[in-house]
N, C-alpha and C positions, 0 to 999 in steps of 0.2 A: 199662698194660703195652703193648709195644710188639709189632705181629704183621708179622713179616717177611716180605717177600714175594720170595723168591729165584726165579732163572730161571736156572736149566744151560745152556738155550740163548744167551743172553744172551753175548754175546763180556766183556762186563766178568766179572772172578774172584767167585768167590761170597763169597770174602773181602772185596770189596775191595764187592759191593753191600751185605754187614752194617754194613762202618764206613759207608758210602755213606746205609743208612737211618736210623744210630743219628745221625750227624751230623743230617740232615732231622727227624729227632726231636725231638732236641734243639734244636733252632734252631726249630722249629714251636711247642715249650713242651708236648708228648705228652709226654716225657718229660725231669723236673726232677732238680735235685741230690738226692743221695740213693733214686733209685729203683734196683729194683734190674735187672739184666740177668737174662734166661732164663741158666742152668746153662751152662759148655758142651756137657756131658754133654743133658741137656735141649735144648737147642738144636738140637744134632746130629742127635739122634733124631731131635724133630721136623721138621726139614728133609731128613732124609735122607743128610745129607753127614758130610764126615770130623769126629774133633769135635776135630783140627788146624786144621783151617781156622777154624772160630769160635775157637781159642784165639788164631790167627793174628791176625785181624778183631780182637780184642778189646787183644792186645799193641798193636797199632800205635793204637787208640782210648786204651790208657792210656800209651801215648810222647802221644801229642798232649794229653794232659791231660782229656781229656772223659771220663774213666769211671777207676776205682780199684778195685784190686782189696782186698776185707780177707779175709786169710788166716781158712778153715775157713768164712765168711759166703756170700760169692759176689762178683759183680762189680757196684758202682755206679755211677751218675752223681755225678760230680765233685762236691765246691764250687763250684769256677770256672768251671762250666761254662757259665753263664750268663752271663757274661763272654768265652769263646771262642762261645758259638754266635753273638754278634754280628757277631764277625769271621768268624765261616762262614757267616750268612749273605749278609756281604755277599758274600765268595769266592763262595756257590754262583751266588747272582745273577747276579757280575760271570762267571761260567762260562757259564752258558746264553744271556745277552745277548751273548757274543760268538760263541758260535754261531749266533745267530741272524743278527745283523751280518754276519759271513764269508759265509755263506749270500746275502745280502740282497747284497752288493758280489760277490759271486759271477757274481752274474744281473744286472750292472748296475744297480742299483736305485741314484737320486743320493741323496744324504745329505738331501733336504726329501723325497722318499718315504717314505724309512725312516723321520725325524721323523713324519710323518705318520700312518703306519699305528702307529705304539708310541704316539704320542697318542690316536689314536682306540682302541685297546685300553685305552692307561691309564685313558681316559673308561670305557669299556663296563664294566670291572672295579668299578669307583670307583662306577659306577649300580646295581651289582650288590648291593652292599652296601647 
């Protein structure tokens, strides 16, 4: 089961960190086809927020396919969803290496830099294991 860790302060919508974790979720393999989602009712509670918003977070997780709802059960992860979280994760990926990149060519940094320090990290990761 999956435990959300929402932040009010946070400028991202609290909707929009639910689909944000359940993607990371699923894409991590925490959570598979067929589990189930917290209530919204449940969810709300326990976060504290509207339980609009988790219906909200949850609508747009089943337009993208990752989660399904079955009437009177609750809300699941997909069939297919092990199939889309490949392509999330390479989207999340391909999202935070371009932050970092911008950042990096921001402060002048030349492209054998950059190479550089994301190899010595891929090393340091890759030894970690």
């Amino acid at each position: 089961m999956i435990r959300f860790k929402l932040d009010p302060a946070s400028p991202s919508p609290i909707y929009s960190q639910i689909i944000e974790q359940v993607r990371w979720a699923v894409a991590a393999g925490v959570l598979r086809p067929d589990d189930e989602l917290p209530s919204v009712r449940n969810l709300a509670s326990q976060q504290l927020i509207n339980p609009n918003t988790v219906a909200r977070a949850y609508l747009e997780l089943e337009r993208e396919g990752l989660v399904t709802k079955k009437r009177g059960t609750g809300t699941y992860v997909s069939p297919q969803a092990a199939r889309l979280s490949d392509e999330n994760r390479t989207r999340m990926v391909a999202e935070v290496l371009d932050k970092a990149l911008r950042q990096a060519v921001e402060i002048h940094m030349s492209p054998d830099q950059i190479r550089k320090i994301f190899e010595e990290r891929l090393k340091a990761l890759e030894d970690e294991r």
